[in-house]
C-alpha atoms as an extended CHARMM CRD file, in Angstrom:
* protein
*
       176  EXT
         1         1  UNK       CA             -7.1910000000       21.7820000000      -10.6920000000  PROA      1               0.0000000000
         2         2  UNK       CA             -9.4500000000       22.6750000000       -7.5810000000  PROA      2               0.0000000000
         3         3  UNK       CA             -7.2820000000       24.1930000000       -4.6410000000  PROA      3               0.0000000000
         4         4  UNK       CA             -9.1260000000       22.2510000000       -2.1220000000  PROA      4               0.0000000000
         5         5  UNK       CA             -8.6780000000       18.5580000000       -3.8260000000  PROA      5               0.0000000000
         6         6  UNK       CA             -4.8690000000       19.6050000000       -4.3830000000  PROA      6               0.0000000000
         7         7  UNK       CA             -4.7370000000       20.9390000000       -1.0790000000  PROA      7               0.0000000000
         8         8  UNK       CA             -6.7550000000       17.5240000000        0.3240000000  PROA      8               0.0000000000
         9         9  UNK       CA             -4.9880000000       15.3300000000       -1.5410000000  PROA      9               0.0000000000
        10        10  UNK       CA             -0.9490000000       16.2610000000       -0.5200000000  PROA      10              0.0000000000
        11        11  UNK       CA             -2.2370000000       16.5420000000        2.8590000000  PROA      11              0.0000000000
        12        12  UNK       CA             -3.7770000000       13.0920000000        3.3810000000  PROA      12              0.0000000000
        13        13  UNK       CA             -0.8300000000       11.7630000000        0.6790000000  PROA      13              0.0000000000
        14        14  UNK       CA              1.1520000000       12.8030000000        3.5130000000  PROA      14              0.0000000000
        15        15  UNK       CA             -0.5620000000       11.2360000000        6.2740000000  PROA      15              0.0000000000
        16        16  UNK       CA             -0.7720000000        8.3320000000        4.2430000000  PROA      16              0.0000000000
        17        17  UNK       CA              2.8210000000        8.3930000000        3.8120000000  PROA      17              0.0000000000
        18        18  UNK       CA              3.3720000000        8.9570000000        7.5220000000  PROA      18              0.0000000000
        19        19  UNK       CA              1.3940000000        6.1200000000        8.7230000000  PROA      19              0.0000000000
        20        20  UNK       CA              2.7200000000        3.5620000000        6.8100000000  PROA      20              0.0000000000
        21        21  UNK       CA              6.3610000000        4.7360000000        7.4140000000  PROA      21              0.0000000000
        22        22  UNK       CA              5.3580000000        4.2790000000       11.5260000000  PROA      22              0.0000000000
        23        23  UNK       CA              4.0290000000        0.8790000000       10.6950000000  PROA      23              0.0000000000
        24        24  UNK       CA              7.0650000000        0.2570000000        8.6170000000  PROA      24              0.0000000000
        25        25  UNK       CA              9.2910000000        1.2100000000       11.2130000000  PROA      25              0.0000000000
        26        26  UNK       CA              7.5200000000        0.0460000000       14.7980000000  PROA      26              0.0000000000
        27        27  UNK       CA              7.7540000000       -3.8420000000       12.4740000000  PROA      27              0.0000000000
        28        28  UNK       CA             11.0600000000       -3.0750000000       11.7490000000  PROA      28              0.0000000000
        29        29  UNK       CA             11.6670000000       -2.4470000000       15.9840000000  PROA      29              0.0000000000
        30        30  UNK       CA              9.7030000000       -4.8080000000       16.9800000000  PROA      30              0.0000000000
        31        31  UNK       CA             10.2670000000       -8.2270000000       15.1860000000  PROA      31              0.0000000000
        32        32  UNK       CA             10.9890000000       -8.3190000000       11.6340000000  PROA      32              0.0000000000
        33        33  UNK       CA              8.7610000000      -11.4220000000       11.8530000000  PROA      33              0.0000000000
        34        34  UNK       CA              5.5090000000       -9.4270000000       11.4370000000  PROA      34              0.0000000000
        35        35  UNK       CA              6.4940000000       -8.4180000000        8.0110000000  PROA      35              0.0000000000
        36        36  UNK       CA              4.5210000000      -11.6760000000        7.3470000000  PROA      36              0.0000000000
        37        37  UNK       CA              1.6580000000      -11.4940000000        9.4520000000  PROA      37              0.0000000000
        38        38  UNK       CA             -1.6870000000      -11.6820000000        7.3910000000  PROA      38              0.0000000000
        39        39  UNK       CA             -3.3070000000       -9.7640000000        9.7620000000  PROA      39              0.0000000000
        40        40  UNK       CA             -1.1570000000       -6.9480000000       10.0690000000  PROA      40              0.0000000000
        41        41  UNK       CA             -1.1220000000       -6.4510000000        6.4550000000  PROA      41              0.0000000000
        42        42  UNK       CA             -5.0740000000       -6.7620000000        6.3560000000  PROA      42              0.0000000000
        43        43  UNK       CA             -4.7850000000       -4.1410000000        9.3320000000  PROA      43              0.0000000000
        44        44  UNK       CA             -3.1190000000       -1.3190000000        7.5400000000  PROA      44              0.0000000000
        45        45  UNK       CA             -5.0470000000       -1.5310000000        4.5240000000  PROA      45              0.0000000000
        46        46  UNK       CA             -8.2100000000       -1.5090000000        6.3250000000  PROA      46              0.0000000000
        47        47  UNK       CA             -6.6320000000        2.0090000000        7.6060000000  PROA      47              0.0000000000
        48        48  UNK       CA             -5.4960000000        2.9650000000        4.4710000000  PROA      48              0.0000000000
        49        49  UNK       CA             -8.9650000000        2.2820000000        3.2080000000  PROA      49              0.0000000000
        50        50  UNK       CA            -10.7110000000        4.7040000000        6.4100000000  PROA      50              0.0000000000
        51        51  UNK       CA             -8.3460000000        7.0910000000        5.3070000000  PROA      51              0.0000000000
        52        52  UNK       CA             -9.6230000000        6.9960000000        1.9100000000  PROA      52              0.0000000000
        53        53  UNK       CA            -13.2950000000        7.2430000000        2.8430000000  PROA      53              0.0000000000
        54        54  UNK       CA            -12.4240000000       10.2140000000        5.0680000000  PROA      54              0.0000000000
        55        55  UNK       CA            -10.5800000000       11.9020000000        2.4840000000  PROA      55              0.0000000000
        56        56  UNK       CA            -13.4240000000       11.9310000000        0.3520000000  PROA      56              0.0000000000
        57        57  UNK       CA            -15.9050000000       12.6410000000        2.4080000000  PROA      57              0.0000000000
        58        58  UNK       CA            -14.4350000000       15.8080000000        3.7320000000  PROA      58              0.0000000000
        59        59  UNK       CA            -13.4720000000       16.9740000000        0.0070000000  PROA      59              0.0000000000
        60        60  UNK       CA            -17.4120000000       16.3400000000       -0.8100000000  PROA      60              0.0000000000
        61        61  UNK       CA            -18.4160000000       18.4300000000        2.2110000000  PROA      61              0.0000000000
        62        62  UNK       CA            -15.8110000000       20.7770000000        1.5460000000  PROA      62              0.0000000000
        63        63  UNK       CA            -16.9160000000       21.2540000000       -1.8260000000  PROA      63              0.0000000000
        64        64  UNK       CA            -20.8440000000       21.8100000000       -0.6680000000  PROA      64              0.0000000000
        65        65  UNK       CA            -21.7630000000       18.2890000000       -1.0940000000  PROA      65              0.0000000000
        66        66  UNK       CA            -21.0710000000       17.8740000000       -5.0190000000  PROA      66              0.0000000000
        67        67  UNK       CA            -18.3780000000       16.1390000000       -6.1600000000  PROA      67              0.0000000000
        68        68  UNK       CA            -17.7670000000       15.1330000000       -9.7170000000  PROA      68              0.0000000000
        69        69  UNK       CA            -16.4160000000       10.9330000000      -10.5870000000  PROA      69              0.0000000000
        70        70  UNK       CA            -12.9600000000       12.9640000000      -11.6860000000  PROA      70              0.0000000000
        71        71  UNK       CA            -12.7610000000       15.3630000000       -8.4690000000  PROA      71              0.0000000000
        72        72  UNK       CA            -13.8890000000       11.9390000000       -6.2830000000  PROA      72              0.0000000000
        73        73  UNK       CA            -10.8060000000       10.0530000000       -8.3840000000  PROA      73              0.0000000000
        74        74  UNK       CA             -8.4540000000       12.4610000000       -8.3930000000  PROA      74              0.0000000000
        75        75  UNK       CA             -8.3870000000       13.4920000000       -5.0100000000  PROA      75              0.0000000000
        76        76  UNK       CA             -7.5180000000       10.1280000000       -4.0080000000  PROA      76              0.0000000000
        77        77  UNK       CA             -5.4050000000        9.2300000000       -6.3730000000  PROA      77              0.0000000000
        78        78  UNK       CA             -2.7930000000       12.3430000000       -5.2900000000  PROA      78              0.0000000000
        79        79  UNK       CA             -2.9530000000       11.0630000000       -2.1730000000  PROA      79              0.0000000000
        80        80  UNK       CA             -2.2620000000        7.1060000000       -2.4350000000  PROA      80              0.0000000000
        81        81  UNK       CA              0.4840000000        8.3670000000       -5.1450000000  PROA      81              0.0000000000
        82        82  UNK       CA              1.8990000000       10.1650000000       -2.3590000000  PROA      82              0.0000000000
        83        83  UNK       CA              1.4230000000        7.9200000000        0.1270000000  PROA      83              0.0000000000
        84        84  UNK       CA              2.3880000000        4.8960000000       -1.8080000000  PROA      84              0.0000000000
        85        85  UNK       CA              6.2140000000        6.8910000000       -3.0100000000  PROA      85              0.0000000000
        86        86  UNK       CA              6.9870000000        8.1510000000        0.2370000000  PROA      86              0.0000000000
        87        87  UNK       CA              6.3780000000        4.5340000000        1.6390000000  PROA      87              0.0000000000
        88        88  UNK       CA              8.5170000000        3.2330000000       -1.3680000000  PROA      88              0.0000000000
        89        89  UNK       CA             11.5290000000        5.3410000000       -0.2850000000  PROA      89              0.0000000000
        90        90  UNK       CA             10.9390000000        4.4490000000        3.3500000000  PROA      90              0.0000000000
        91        91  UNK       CA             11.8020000000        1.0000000000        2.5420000000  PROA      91              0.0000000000
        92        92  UNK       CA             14.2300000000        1.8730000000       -0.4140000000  PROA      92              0.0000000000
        93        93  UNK       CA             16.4020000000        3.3480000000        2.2150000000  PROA      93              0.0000000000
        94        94  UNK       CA             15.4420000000        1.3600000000        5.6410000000  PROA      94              0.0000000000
        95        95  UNK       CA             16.1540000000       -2.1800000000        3.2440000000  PROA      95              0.0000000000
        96        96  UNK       CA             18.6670000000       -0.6150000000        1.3730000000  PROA      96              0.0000000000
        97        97  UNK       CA             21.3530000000        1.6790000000        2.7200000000  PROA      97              0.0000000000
        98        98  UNK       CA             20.0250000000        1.3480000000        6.8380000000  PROA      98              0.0000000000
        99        99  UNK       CA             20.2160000000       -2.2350000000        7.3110000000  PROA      99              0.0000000000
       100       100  UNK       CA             20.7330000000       -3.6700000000        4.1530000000  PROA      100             0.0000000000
       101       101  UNK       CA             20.4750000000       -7.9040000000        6.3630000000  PROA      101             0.0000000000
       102       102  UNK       CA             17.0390000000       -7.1150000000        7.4190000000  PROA      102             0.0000000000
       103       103  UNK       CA             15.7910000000       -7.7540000000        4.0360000000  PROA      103             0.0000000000
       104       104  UNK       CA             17.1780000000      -11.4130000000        4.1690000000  PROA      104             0.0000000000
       105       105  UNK       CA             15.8530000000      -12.2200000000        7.3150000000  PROA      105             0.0000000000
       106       106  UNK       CA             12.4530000000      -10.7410000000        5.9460000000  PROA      106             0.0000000000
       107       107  UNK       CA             12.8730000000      -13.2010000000        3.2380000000  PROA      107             0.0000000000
       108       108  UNK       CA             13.8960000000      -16.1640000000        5.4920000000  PROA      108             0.0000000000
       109       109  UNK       CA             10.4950000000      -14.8680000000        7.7620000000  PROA      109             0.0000000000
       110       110  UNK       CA              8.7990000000      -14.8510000000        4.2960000000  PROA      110             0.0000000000
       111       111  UNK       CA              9.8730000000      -18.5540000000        2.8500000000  PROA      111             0.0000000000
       112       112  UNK       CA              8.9870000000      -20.0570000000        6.1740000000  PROA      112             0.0000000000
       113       113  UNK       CA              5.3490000000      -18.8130000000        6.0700000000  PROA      113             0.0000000000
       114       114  UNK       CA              5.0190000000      -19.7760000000        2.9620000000  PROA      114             0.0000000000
       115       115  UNK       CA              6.0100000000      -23.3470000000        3.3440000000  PROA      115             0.0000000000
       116       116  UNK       CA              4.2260000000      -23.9100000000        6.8130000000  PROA      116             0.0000000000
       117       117  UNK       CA              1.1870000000      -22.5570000000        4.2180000000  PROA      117             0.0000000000
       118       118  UNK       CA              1.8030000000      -24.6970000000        1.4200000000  PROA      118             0.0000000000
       119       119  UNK       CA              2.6150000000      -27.8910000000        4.0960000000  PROA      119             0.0000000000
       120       120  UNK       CA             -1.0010000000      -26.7190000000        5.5420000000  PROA      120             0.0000000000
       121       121  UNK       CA             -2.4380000000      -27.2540000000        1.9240000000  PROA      121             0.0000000000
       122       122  UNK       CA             -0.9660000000      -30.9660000000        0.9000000000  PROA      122             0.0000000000
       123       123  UNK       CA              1.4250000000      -29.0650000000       -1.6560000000  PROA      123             0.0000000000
       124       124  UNK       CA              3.7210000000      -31.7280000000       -2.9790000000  PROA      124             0.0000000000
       125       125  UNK       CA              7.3700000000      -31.7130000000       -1.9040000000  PROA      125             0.0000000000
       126       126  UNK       CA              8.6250000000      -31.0630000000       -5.2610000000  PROA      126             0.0000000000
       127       127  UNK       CA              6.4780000000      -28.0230000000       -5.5950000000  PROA      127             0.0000000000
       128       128  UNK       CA              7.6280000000      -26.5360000000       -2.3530000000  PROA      128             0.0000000000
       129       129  UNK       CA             11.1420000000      -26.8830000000       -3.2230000000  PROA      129             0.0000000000
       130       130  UNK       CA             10.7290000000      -25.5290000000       -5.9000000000  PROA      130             0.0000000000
       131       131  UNK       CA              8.6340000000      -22.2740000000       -4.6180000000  PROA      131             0.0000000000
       132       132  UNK       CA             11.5860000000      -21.9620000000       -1.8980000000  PROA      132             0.0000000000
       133       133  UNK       CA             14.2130000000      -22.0880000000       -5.0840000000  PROA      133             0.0000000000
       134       134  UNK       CA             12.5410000000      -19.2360000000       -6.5070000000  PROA      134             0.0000000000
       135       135  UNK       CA             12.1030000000      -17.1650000000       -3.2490000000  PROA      135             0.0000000000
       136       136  UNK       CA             15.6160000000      -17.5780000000       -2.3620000000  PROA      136             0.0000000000
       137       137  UNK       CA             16.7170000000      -16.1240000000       -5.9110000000  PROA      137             0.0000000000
       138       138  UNK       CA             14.3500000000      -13.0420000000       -5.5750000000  PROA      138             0.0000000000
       139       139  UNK       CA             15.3310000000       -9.7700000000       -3.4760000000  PROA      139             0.0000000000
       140       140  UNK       CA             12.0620000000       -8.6920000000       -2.5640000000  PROA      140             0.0000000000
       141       141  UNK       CA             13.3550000000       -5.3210000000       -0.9280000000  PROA      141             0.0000000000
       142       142  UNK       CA             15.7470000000       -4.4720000000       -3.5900000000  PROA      142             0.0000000000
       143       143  UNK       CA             15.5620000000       -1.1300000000       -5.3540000000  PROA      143             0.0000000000
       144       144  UNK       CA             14.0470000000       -2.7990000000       -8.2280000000  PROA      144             0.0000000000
       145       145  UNK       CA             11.3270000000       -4.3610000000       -7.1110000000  PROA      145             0.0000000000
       146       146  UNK       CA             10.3710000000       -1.9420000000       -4.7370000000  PROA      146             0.0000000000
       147       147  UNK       CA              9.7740000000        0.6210000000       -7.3260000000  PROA      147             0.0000000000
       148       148  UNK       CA              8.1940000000       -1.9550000000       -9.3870000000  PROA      148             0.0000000000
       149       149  UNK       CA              5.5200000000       -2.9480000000       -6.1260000000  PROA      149             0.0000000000
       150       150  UNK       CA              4.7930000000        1.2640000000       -6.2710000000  PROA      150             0.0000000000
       151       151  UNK       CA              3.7250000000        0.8680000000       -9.6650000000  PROA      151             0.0000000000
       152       152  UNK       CA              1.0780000000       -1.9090000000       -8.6940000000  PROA      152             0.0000000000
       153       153  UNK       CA              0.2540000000        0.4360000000       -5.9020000000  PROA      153             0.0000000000
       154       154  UNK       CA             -0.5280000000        3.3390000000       -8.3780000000  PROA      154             0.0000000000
       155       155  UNK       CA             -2.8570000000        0.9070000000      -10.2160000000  PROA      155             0.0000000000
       156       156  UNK       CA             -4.3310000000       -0.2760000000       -6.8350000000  PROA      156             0.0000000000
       157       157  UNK       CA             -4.9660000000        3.3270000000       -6.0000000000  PROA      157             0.0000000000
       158       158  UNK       CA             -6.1610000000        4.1640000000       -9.3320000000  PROA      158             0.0000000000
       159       159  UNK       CA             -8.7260000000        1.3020000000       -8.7160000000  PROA      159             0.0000000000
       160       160  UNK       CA             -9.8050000000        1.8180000000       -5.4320000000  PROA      160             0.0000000000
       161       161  UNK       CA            -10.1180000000        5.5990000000       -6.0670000000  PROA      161             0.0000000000
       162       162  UNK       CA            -12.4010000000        4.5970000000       -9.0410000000  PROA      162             0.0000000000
       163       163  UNK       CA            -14.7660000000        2.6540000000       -6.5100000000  PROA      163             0.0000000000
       164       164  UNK       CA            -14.7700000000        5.7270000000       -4.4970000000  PROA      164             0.0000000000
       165       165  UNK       CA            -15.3430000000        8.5620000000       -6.7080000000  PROA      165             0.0000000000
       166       166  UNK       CA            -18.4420000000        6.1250000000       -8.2570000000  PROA      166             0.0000000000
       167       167  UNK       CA            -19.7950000000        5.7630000000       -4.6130000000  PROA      167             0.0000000000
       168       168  UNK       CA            -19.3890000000        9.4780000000       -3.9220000000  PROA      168             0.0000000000
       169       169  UNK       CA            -20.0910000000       11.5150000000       -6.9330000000  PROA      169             0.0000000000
       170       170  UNK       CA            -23.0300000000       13.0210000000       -7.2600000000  PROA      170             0.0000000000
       171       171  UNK       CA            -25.0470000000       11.0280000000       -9.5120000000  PROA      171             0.0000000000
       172       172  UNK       CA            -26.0460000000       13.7980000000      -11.7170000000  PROA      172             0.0000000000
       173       173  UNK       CA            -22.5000000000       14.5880000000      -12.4240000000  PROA      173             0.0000000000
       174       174  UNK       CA            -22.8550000000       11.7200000000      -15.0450000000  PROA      174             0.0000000000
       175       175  UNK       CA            -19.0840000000       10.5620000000      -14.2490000000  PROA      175             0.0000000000
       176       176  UNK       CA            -17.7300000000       13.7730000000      -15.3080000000  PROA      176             0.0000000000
């Protein structure tokens, strides 16, 4: 593999990682209410997206303007794989082993957005008992499912890293 998209790719993995772990934990200061704000969430992957771009860019540049699809890919995949794990353990250990109640009264944040949303859409009673019966039974921030959201996010990476290496590659490097 190509020093410079290893080298690119743990570096802005790491400031990936960083960034979402300061997000994590300035929410987690704040008000553990903005766990559920749309527009936070919207926010940081807007960033996360910039950061992507950038990434790329500077790998193209720093590879005298070609890039292949697979440099384009891979460089971005290392870092949202990075990125994605150390933002996993952030919350593995903040939800966890740090402050284990946090995670219920992220949940309790959670099911009341979610009914004030289905209220706002006409969603029958029964149905919205029966989405809080389900929310109440699942542990959103255990180990589990945290590891099993970082496997979505290596698909979501692998994804959005395909978009970019097709926007970026050279287009005589026939997706090589």
């Amino acid at each position: 593999m190509n020093e410079v998209i290893k080298k690119n790719g743990i570096n802005y993995g790491i400031i990936l990682g960083v960034i979402s772990i300061l997000i994590t934990a300035s929410i987690y200061a704040i008000d553990l209410k903005l766990f559920t704000n749309m527009w936070i969430g919207i926010s940081s992957l807007v960033i996360f997206l910039i950061v992507g771009i950038v990434l790329v860019s500077k790998t193209k540049k720093q590879l005298n303007g070609f890039i292949t699809f697979k440099e384009a890919f891979t460089v971005y995949f290392i870092a949202g794989a990075i990125g994605a794990t150390m933002s996993v353990l952030f919350n593995i250990l903040l939800f966890n082993v740090i402050d284990p109640e946090a995670k219920g009264v992220v949940n309790e944040h959670a099911i009341e957005y979610a009914v004030q949303m289905m209220k706002k859409f006409n969603t029958p009673t029964e149905a919205i008992t029966k989405a809080v019966e389900d929310m109440q039974k699942n542990d959103n921030y255990s180990v589990m499912n945290l590891l099993k959201g970082l496997v979505f996010s290596f698909v979501f990476s692998a994804i959005f890293g395909a978009l970019l290496a097709l926007i970026f590659r050279n287009k005589t490097s026939n997706l090589e």
